[in-house]
MDTraj code that builds the backbone (N, CA, C; nanometers):
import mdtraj as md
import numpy as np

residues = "UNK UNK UNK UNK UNK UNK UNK UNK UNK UNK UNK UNK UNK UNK UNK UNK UNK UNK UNK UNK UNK UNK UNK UNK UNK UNK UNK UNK UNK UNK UNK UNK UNK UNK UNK UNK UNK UNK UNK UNK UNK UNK UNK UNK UNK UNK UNK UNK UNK UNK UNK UNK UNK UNK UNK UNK UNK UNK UNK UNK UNK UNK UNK UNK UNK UNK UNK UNK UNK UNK UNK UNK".split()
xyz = np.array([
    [16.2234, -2.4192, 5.2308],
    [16.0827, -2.3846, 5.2457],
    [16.0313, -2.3248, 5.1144],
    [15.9293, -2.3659, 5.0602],
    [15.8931, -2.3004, 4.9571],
    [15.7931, -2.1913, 4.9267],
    [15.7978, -2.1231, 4.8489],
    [15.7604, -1.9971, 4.8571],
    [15.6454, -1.9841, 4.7782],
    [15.5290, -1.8957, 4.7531],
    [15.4828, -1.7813, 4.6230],
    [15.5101, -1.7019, 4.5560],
    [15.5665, -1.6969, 4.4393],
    [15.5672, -1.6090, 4.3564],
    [15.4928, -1.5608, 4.2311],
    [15.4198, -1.4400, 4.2572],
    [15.3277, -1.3810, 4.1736],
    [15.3840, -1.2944, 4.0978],
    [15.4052, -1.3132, 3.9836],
    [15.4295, -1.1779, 3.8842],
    [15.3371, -1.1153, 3.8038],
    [15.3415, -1.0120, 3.6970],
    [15.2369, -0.9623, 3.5831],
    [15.3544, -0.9766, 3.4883],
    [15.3232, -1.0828, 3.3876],
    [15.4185, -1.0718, 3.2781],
    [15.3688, -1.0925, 3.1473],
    [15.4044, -1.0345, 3.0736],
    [15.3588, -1.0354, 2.9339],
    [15.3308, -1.1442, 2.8512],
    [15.1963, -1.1967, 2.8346],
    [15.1469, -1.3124, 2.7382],
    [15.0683, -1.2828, 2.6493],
    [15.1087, -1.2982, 2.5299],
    [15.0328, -1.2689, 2.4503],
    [15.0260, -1.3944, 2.3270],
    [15.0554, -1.5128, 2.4162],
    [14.9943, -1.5986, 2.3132],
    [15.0792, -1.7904, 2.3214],
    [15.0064, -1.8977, 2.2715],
    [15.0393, -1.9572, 2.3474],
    [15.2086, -2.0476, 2.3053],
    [15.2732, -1.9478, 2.1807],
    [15.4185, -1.9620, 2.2003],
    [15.4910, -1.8894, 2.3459],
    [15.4128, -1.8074, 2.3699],
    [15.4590, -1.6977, 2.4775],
    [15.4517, -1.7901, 2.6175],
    [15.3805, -1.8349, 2.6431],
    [15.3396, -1.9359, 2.7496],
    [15.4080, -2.0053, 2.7468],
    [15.4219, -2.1423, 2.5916],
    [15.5299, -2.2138, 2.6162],
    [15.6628, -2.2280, 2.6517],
    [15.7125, -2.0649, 2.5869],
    [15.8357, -2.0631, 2.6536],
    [15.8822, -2.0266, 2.7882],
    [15.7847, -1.9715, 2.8326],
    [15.7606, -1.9155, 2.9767],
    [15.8234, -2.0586, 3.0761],
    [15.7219, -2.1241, 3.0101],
    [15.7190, -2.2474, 3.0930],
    [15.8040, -2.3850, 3.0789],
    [15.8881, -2.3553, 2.9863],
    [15.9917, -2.4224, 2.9618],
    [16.1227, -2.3461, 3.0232],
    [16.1498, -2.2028, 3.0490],
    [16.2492, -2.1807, 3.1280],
    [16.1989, -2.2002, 3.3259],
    [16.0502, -2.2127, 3.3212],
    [16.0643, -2.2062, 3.4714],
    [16.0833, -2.3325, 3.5131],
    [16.0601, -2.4639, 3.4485],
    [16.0620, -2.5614, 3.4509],
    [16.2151, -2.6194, 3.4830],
    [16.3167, -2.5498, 3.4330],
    [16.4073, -2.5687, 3.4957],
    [16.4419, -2.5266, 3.6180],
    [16.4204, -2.4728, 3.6636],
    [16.4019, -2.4102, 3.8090],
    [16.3504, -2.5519, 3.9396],
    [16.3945, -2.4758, 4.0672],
    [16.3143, -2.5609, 4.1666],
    [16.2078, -2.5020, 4.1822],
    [16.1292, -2.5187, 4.1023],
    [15.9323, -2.5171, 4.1706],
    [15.9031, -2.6675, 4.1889],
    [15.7688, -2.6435, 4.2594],
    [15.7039, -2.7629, 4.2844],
    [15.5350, -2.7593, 4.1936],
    [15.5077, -2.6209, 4.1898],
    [15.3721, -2.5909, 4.0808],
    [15.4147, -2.4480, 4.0380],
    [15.2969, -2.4338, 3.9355],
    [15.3212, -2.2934, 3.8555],
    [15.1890, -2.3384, 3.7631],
    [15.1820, -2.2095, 3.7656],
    [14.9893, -2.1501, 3.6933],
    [15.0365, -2.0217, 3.6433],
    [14.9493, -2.0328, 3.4835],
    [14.9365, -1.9379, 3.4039],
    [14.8377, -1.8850, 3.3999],
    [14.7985, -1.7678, 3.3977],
    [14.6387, -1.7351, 3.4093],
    [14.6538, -1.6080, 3.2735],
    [14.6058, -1.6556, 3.1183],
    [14.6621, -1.5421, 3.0164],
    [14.5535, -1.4427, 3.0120],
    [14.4366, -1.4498, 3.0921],
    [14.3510, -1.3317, 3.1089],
    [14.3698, -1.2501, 3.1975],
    [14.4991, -1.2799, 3.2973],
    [14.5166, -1.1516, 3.4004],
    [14.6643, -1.1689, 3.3452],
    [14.7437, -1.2102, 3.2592],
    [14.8782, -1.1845, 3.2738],
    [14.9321, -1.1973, 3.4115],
    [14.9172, -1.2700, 3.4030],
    [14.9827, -1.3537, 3.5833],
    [15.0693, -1.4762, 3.5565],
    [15.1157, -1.5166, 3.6179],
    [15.2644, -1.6278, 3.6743],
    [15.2480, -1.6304, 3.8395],
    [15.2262, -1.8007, 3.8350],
    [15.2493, -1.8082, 3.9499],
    [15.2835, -1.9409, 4.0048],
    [15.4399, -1.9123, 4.0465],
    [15.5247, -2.0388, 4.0805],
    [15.5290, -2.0553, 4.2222],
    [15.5653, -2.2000, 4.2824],
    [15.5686, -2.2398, 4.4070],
    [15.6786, -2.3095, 4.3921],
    [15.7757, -2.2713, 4.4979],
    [15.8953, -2.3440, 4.5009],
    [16.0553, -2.2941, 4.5981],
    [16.1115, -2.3415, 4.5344],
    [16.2355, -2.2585, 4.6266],
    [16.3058, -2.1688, 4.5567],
    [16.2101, -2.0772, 4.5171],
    [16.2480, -2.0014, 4.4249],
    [16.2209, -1.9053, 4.4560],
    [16.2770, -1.7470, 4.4336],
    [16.2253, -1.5899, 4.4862],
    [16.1767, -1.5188, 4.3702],
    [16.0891, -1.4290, 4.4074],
    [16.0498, -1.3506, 4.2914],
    [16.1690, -1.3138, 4.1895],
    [16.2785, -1.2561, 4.2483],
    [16.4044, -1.1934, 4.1546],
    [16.4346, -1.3043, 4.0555],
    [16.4192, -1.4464, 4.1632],
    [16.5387, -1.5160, 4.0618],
    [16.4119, -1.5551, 3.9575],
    [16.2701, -1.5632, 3.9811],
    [16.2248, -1.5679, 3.8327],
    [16.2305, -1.4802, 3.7645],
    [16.1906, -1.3388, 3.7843],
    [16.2268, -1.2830, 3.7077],
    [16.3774, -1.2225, 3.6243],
    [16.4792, -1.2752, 3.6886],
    [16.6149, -1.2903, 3.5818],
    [16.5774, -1.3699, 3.5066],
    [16.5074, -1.5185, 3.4652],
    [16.5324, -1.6453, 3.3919],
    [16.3932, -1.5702, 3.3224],
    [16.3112, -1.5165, 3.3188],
    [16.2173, -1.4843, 3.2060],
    [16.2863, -1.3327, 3.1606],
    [16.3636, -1.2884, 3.2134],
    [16.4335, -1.1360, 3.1548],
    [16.5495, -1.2115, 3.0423],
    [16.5825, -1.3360, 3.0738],
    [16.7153, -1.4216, 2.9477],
    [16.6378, -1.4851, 2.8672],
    [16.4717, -1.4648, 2.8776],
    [16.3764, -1.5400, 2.7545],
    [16.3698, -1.3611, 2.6824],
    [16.3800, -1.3265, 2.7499],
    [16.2912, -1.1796, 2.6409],
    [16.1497, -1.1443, 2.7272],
    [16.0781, -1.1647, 2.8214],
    [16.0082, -1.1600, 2.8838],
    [15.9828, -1.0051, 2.9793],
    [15.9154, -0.9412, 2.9560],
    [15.9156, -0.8601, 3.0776],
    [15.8328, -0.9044, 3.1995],
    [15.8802, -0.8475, 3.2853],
    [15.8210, -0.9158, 3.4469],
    [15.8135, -0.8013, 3.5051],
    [15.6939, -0.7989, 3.6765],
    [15.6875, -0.6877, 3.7330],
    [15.6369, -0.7732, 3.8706],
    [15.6151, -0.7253, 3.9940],
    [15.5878, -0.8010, 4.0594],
    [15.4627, -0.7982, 4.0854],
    [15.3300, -0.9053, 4.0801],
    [15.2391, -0.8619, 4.0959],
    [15.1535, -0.7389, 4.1806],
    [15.1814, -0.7056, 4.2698],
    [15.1679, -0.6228, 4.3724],
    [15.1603, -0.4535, 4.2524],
    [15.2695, -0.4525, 4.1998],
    [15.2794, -0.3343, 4.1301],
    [15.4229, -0.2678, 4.1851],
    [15.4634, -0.3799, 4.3165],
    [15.5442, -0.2514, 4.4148],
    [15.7235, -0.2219, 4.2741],
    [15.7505, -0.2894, 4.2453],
    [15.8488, -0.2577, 4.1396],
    [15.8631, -0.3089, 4.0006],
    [15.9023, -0.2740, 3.9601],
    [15.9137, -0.2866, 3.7922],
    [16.0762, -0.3209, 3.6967],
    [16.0428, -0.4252, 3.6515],
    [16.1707, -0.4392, 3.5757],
    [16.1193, -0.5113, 3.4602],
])
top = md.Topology()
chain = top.add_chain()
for i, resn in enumerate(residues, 1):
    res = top.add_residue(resn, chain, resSeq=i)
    for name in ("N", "CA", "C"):
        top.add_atom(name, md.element.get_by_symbol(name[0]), res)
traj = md.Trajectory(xyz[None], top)
């Protein structure tokens, strides 16, 4: 079943994006949207918030969950 995952992650530009989106791309999503005016990520797939945020924490990426509720 596939899921939403919303994060707040750091973009600041559109090398930053590209690589973003070259590690989620390996992943099982089915879509994913960048939005670089809210610093948002947002993948659809069979994927959980954690496990994106490990694969953008092995880019150099910081991640948080959109909500605010935790931080890594």
């Amino acid at each position: 079943m596939a899921s939403v995952v919303e994060l707040k992650v750091g973009l600041h530009c559109g090398e930053c994006i590209k690589k973003i989106l070259k590690a989620i791309k390996k992943m099982e999503v089915d879509t994913y949207d960048v939005d670089m005016q809210l610093s948002k990520l947002t993948v659809t797939g069979n994927v959980t918030s954690d496990e994106v945020i490990q694969v953008l924490h092995k880019i150099g990426k910081h991640a948080t969950y959109w909500d605010g509720s935790m931080d890594y």
